[in-house]
TORKOL-4160 file (C-alpha; in steps of 0.2 Angstrom, whole numbers, padded with zeros to 4 digits, m for minus):
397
<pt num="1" X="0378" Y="0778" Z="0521"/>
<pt num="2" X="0381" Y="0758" Z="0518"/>
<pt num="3" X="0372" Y="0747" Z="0530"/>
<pt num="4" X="0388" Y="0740" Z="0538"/>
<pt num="5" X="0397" Y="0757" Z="0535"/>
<pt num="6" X="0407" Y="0758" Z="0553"/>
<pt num="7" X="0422" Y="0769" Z="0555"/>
<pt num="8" X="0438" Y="0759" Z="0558"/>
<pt num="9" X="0430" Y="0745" Z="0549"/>
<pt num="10" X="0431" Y="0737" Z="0533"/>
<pt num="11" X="0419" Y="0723" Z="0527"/>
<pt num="12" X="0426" Y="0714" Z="0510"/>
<pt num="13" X="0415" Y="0715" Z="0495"/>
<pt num="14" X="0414" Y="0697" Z="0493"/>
<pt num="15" X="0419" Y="0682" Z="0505"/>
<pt num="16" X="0435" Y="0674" Z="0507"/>
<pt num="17" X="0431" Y="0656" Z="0500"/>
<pt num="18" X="0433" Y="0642" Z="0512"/>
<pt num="19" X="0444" Y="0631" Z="0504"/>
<pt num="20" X="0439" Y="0616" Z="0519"/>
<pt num="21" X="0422" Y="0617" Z="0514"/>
<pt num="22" X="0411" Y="0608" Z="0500"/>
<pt num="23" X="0409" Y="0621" Z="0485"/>
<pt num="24" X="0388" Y="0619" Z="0481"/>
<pt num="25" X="0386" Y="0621" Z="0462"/>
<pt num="26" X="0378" Y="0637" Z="0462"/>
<pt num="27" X="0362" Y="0640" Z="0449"/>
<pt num="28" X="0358" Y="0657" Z="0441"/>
<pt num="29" X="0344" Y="0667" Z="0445"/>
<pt num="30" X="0335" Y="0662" Z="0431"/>
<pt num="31" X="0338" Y="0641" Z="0433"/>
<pt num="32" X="0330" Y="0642" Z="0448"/>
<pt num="33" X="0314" Y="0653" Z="0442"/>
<pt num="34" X="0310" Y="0642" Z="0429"/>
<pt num="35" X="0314" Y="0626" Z="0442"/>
<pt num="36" X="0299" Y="0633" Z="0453"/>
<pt num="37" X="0288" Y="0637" Z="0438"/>
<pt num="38" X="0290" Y="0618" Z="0434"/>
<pt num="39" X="0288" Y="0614" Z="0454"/>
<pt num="40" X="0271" Y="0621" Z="0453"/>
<pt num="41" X="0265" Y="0616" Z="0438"/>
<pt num="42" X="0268" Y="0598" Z="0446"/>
<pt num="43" X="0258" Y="0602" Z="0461"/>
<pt num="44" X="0243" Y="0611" Z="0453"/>
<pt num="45" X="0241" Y="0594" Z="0439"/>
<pt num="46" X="0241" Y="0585" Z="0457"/>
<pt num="47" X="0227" Y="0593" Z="0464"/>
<pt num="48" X="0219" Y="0593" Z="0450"/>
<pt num="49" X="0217" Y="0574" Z="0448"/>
<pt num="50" X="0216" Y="0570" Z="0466"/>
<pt num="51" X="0232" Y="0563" Z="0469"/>
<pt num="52" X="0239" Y="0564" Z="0488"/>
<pt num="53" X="0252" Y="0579" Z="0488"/>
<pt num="54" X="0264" Y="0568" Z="0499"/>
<pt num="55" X="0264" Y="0552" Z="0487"/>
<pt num="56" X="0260" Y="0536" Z="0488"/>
<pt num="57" X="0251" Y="0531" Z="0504"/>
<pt num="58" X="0265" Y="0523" Z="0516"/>
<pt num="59" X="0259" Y="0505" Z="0520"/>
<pt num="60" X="0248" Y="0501" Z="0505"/>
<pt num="61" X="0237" Y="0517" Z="0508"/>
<pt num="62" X="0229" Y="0519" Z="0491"/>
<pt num="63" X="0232" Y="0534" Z="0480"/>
<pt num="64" X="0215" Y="0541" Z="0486"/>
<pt num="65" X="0221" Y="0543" Z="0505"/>
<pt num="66" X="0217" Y="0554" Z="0517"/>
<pt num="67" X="0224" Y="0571" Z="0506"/>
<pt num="68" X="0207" Y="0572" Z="0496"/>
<pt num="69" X="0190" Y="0571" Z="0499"/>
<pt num="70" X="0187" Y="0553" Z="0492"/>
<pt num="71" X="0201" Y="0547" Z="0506"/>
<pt num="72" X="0195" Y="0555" Z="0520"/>
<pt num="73" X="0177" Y="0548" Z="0516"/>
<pt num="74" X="0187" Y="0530" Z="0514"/>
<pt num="75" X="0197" Y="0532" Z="0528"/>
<pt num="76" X="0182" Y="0537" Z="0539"/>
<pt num="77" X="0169" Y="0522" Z="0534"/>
<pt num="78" X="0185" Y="0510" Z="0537"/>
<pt num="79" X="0186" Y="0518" Z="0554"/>
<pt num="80" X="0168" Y="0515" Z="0560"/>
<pt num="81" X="0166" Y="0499" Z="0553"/>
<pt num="82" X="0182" Y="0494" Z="0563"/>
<pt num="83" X="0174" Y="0501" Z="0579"/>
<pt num="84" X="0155" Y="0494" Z="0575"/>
<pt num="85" X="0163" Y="0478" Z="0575"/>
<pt num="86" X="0174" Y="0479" Z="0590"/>
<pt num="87" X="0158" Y="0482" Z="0599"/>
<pt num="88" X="0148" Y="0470" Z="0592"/>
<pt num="89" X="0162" Y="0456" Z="0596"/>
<pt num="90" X="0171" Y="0461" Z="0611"/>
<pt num="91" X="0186" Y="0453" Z="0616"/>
<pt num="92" X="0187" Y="0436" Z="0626"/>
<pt num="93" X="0190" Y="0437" Z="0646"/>
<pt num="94" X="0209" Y="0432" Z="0646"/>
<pt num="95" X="0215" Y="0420" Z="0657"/>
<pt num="96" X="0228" Y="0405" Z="0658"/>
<pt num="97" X="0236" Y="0403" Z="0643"/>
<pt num="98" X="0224" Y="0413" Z="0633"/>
<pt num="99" X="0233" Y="0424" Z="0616"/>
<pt num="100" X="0226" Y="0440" Z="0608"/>
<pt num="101" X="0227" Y="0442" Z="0591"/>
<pt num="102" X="0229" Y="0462" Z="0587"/>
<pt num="103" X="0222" Y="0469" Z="0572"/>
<pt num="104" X="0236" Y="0465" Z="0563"/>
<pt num="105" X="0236" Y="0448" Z="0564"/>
<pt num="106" X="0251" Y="0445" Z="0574"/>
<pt num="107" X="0248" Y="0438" Z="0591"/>
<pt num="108" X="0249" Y="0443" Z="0609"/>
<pt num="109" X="0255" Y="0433" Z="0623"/>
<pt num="110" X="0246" Y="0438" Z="0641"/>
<pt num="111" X="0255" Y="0440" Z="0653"/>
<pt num="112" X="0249" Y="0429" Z="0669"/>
<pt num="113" X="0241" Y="0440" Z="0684"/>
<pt num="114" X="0245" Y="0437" Z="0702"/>
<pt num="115" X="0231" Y="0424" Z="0702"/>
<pt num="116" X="0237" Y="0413" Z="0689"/>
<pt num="117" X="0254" Y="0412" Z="0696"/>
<pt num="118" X="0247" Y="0410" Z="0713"/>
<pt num="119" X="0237" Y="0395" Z="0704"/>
<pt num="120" X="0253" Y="0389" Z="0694"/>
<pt num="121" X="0263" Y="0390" Z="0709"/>
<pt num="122" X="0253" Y="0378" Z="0721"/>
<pt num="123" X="0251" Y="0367" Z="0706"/>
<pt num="124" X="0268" Y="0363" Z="0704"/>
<pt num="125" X="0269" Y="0364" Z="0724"/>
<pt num="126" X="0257" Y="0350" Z="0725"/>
<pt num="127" X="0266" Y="0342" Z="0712"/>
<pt num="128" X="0282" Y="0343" Z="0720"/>
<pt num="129" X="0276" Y="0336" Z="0736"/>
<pt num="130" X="0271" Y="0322" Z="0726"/>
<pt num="131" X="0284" Y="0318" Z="0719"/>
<pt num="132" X="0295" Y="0320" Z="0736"/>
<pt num="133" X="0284" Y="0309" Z="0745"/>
<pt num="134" X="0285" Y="0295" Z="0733"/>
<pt num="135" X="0304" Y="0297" Z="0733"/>
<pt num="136" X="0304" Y="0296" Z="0750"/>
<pt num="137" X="0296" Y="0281" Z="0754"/>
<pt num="138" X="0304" Y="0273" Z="0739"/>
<pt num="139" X="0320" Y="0277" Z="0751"/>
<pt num="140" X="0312" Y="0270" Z="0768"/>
<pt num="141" X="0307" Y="0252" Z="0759"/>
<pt num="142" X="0325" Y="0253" Z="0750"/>
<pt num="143" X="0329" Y="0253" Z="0768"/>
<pt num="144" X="0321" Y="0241" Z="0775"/>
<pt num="145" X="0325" Y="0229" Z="0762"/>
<pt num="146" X="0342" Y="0232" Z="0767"/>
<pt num="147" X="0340" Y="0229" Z="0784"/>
<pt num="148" X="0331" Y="0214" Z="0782"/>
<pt num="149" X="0344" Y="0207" Z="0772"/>
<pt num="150" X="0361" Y="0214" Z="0778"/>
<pt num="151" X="0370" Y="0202" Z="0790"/>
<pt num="152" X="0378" Y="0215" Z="0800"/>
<pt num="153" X="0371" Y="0220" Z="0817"/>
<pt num="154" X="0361" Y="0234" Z="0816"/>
<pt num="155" X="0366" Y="0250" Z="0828"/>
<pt num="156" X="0353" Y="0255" Z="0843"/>
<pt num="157" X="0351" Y="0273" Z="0842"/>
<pt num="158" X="0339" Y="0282" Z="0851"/>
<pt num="159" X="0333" Y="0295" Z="0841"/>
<pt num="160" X="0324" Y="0305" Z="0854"/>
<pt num="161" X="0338" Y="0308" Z="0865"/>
<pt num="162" X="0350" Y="0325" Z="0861"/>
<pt num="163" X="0367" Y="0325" Z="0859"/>
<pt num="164" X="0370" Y="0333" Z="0879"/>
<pt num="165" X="0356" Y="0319" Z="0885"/>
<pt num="166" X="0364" Y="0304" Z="0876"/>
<pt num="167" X="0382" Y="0311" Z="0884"/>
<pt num="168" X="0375" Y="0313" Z="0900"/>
<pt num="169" X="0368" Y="0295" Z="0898"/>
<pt num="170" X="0386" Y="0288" Z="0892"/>
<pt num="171" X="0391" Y="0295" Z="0907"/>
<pt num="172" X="0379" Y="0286" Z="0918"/>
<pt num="173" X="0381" Y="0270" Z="0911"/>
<pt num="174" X="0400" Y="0271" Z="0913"/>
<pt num="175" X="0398" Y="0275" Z="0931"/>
<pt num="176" X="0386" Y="0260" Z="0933"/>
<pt num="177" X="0398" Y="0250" Z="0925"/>
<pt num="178" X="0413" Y="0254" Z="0939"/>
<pt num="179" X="0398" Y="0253" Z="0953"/>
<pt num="180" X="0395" Y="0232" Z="0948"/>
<pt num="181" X="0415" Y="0231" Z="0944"/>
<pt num="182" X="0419" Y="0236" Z="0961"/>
<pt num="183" X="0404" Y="0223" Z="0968"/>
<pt num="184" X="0413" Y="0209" Z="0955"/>
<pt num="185" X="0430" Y="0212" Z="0962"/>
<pt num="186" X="0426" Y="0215" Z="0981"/>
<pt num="187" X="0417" Y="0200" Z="0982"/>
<pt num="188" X="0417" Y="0181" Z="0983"/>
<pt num="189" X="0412" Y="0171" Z="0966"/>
<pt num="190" X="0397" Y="0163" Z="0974"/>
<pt num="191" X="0391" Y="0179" Z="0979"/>
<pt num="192" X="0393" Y="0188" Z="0963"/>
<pt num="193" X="0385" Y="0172" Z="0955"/>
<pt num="194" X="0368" Y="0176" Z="0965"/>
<pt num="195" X="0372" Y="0195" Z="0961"/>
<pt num="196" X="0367" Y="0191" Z="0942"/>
<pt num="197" X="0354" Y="0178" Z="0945"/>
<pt num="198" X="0343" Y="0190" Z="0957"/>
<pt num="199" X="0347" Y="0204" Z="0945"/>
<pt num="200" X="0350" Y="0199" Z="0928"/>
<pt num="201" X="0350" Y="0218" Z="0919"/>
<pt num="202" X="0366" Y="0222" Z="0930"/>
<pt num="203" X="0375" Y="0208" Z="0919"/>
<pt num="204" X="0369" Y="0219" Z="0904"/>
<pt num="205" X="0375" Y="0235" Z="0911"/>
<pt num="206" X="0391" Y="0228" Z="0915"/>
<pt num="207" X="0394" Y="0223" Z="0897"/>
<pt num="208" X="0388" Y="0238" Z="0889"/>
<pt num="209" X="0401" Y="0248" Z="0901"/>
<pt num="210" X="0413" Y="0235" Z="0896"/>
<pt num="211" X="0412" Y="0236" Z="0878"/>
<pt num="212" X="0413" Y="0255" Z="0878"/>
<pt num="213" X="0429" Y="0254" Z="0888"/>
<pt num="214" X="0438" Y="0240" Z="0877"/>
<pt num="215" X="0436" Y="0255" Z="0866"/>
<pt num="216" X="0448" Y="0266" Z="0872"/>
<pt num="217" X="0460" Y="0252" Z="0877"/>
<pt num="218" X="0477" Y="0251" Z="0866"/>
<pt num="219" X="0473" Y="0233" Z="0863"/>
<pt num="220" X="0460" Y="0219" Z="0868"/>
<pt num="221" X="0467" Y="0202" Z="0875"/>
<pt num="222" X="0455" Y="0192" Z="0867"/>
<pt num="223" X="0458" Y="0200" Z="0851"/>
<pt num="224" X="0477" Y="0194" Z="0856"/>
<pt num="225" X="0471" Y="0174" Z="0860"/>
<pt num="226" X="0460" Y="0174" Z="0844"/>
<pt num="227" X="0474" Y="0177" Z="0832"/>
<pt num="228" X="0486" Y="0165" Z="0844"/>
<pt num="229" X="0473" Y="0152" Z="0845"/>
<pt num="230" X="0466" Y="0152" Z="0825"/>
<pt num="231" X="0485" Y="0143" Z="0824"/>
<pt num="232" X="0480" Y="0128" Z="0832"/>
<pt num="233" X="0476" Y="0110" Z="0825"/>
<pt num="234" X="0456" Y="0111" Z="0822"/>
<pt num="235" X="0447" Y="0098" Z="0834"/>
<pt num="236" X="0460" Y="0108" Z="0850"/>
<pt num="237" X="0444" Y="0111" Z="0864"/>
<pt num="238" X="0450" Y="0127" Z="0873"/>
<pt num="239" X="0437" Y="0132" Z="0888"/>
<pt num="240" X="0435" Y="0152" Z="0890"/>
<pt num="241" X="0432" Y="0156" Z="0907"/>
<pt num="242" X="0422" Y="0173" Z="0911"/>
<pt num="243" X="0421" Y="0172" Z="0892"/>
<pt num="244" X="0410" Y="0191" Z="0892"/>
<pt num="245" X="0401" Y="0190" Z="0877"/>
<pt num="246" X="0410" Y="0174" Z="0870"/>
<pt num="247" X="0420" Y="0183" Z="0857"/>
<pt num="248" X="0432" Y="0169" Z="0856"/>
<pt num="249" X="0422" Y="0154" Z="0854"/>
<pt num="250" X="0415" Y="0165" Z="0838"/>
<pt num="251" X="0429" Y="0170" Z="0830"/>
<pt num="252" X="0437" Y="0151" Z="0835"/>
<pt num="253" X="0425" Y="0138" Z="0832"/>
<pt num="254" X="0421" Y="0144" Z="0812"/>
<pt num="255" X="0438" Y="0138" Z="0811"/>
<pt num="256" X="0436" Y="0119" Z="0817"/>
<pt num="257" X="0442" Y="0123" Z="0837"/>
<pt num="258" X="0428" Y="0118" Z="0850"/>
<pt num="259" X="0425" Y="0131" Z="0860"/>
<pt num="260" X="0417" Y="0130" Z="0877"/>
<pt num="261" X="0410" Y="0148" Z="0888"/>
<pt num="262" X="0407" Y="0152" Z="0903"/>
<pt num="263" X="0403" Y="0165" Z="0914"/>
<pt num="264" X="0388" Y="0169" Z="0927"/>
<pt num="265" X="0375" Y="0172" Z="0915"/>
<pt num="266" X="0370" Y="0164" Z="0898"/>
<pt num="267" X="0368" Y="0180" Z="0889"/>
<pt num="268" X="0369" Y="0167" Z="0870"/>
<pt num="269" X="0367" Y="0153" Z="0866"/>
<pt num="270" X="0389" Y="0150" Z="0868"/>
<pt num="271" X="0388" Y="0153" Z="0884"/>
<pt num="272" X="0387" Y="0140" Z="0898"/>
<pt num="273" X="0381" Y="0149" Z="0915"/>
<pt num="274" X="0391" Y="0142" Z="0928"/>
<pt num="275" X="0403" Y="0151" Z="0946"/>
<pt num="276" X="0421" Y="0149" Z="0937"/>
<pt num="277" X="0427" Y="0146" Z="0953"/>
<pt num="278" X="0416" Y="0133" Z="0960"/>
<pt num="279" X="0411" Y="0117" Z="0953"/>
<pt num="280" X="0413" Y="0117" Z="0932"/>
<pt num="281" X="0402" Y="0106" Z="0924"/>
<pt num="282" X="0417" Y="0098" Z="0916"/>
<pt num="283" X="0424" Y="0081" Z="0917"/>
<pt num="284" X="0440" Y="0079" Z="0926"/>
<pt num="285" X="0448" Y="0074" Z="0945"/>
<pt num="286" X="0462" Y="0082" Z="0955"/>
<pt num="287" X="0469" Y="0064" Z="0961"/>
<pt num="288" X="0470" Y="0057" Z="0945"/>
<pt num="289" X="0472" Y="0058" Z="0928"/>
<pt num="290" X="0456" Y="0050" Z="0923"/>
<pt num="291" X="0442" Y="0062" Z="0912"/>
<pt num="292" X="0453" Y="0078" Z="0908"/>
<pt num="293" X="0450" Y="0081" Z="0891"/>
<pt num="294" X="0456" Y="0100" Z="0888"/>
<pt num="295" X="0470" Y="0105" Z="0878"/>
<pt num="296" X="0469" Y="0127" Z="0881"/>
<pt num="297" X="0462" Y="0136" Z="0896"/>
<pt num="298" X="0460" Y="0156" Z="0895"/>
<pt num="299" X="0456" Y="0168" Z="0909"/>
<pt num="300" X="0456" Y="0182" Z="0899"/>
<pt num="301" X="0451" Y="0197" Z="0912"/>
<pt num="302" X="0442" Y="0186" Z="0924"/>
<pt num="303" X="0450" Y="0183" Z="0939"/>
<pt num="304" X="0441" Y="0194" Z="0948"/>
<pt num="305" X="0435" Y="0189" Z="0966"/>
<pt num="306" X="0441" Y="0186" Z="0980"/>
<pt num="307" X="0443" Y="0169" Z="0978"/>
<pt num="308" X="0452" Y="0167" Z="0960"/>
<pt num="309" X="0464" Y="0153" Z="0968"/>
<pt num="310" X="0449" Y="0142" Z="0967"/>
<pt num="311" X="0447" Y="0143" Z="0949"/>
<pt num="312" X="0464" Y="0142" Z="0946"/>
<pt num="313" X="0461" Y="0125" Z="0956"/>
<pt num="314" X="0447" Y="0118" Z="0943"/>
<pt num="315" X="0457" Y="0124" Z="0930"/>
<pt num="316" X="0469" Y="0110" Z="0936"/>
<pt num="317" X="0458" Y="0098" Z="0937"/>
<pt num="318" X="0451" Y="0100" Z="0920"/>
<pt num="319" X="0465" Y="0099" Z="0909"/>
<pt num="320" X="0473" Y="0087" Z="0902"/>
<pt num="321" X="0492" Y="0083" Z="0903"/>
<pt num="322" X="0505" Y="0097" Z="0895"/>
<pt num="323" X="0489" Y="0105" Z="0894"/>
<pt num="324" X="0490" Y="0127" Z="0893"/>
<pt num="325" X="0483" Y="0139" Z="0905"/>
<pt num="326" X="0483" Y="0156" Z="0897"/>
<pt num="327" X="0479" Y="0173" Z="0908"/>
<pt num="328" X="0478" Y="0191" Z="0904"/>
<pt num="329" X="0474" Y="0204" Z="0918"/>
<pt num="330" X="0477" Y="0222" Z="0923"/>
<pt num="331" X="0494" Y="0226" Z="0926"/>
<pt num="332" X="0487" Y="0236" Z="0939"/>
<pt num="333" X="0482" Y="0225" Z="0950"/>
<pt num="334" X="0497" Y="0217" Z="0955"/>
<pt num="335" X="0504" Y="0219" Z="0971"/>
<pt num="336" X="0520" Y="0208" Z="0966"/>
<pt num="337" X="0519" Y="0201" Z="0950"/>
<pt num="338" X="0534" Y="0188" Z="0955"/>
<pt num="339" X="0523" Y="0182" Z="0969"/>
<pt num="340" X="0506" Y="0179" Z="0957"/>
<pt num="341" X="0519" Y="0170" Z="0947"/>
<pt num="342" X="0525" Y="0160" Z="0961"/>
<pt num="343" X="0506" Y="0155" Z="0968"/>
<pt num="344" X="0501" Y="0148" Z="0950"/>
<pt num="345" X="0517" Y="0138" Z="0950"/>
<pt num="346" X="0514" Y="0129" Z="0968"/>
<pt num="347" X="0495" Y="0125" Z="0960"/>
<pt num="348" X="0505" Y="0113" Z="0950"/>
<pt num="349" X="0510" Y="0122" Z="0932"/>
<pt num="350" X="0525" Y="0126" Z="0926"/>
<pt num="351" X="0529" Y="0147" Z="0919"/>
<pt num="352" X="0534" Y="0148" Z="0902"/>
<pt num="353" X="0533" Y="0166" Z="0898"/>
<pt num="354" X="0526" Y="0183" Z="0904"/>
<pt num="355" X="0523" Y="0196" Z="0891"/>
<pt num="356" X="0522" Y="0216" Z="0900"/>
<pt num="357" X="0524" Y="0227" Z="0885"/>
<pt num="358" X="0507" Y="0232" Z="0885"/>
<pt num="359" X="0504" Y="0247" Z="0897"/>
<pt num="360" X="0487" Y="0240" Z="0903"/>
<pt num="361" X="0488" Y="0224" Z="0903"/>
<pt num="362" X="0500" Y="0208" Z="0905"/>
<pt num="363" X="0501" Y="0191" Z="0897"/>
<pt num="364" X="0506" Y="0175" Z="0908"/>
<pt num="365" X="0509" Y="0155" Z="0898"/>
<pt num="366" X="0509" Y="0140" Z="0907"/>
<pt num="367" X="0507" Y="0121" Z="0907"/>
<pt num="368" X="0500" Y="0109" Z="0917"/>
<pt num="369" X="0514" Y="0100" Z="0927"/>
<pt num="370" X="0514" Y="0081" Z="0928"/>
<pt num="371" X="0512" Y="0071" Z="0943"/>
<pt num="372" X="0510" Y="0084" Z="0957"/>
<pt num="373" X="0496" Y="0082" Z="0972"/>
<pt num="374" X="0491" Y="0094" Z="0981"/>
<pt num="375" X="0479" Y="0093" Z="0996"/>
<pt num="376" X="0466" Y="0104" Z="1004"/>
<pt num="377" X="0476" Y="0113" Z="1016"/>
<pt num="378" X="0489" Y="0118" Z="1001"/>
<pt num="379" X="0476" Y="0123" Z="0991"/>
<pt num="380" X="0469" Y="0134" Z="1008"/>
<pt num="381" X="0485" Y="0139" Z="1011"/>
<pt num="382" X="0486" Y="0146" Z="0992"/>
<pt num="383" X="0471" Y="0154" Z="0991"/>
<pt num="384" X="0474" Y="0165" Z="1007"/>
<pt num="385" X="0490" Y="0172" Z="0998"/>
<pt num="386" X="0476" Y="0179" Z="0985"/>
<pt num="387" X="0476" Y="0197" Z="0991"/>
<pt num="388" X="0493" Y="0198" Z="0977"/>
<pt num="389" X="0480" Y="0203" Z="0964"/>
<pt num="390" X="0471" Y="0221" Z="0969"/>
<pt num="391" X="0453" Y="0224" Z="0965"/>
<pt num="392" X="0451" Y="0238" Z="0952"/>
<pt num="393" X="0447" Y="0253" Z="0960"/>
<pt num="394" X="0440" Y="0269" Z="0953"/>
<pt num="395" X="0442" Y="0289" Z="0956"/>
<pt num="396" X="0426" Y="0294" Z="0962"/>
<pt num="397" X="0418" Y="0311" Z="0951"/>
């Protein structure tokens, strides 16, 4: 019986041919017999003359590699003369920077251990600290080069003060500030003249509180007079009268006008000290003519006691004839603005104009009449009608 010999099959004698697949040249039975024969002729002429059986030794091994005898012997002394020497000259400790060459001549590169980059790192550390430490005083004498030559003011800041302390100190200065207002407005001039003198530091808190206010104010009459003033013919001698910090004689005398400041305390050199509504230390006389020399007045803000009426009184006798008297004050304050109008007029001056477009405060011109007296009684009589202008008052908190 065949070997595949199955009922119900039928097994072809010879394949079907694949026509998809690559034919093979098929050899005869007797090629390939004599292509072996030849195949191991080859191999026995190898052996015979020592000749590795795999060919030529790959990477310049010789002919008389490892596959006979003489090669292993080779192979083997190379070996332990390689190792003999290792030993004899071991390998350098490797450190920083240190390369290996392997026994191929190529070299190694060592990779830095934790130690060398814990070294590397506080090196360039140190370095960089250096380097910062010169820039940054480099930047602090860059700095006080320029404050040593800038012309502008420098800015007090006190740096060891937090932001809640330096609002809760604002808060305090502005409260100290309304405290003395209130002392300024509630009392006579003399008094508030001896006020500063016994305690010359509330002069300086005033101001601070002042200047931080003028801050929020929509506009600053002496910023108004300045610009009004910078008109006149140079040589015109204006007197400011509770002059502050003597803004005006700064911005005005620059520009050729003589400018004369006073208030209660001399706080710079432009300011004379003196009461405004006592006895200025100006030249001039209420029953004549004789020694008025000034052409501008300004009471800017600074009718403030009691007793203003006198200081309308030496601003009489002061000025020369035609001569202005300039006033800005807090519209507040006015009890009946017609009647303040009517008081200035019957100290001997004439209105001109009344400017009330500013919410806070209002503007008043006017000049010196010519050839009017007044006695003492008149001017006791005026002063008594003073109570027209209000003292400024403030919400308690």
């Amino acid at each position: 019986m065949a070997l595949f010999d199955v009922p119900g099959w039928s097994v072809p004698s010879e394949p079907t041919p694949n026509s998809r697949k690559r034919k093979r040249p098929s050899h005869s039975n007797s090629e390939k017999v004599q292509s072996a024969s030849v195949n191991v002729e080859k191999l026995m002429k190898k052996l015979k003359s020592g000749e590795s059986v795999n060919g030529p030794g790959r990477r310049g091994e010789s002919a008389s590699g490892s596959g006979s005898k003489k090669g292993r012997a080779l192979v083997s002394k190379s070996l332990h003369s390689k190792t003999s020497k290792d030993d004899a000259n071991p390998l350098p400790k490797m450190g920083r920077k240190q390369k290996v060459t392997s026994r191929r001549g190529k070299p190694v590169d060592h990779r830095p251990t934790l130690e060398d980059k814990i070294g590397d790192s506080s090196t360039a550390q140190t370095e960089n600290n250096s380097k910062a430490s010169s820039r940054g005083q480099k930047a602090k004498k860059e700095r006080q080069s320029h404050s040593l030559t800038s012309d502008s003011q420098p800015k007090v800041v006190d740096s060891q003060l937090t932001a809640l302390q330096t609002s809760m100190k604002n808060s305090l200065d502005g409260a100290r500030f309304r405290w003395i207002n209130e002392l300024l407005y509630k009392s006579d001039s003399l008094e508030a003249h001896q006020m500063m003198q016994d305690n010359p530091k509330a002069y300086e808190e005033y101001h601070t509180g002042f200047r931080h206010q003028v801050k929020s104010w929509p506009s600053n009459p002496v910023t108004h007079y300045i610009s009004f003033l910078s008109t006149y013919p140079k040589g015109t001698l204006v007197v400011d009268l509770g002059c502050g910090d003597a803004a005006l004689a700064r911005a005005l005398v620059p520009k050729g006008l003589h400018v004369l400041s006073f208030d209660l305390v001399s706080a710079n050199p432009f300011i004379i000290e003196a009461d405004i509504c006592g006895n200025l230390p100006l030249p001039g006389d209420l029953s004549s003519d004789a020694g008025q020399v000034v052409d501008v007045v300004v009471c800017s803000l600074s009718l403030m006691s009691k007793n203003w009426v006198k200081c309308i009184r030496e601003v009489r006798r002061v000025l020369r004839k035609g001569g202005e008297l300039r006033i800005a004050e807090v519209a507040s304050r006015f009890t009946d603005v017609k009647e303040f109008i009517a008081i200035i007029s019957s100290a001997g001056f004439r209105f001109g104009s009344m400017d009330d477009r500013n919410s806070h405060f209002t503007l008043f011109d006017f000049k010196k009449s010519d050839g009017v007296t007044i006695t003492d009684q008149q001017w006791d009589s005026l002063s008594s009608r003073g109570q027209v202008l209000q003292p400024c008052e403030y919400k308690r908190r």
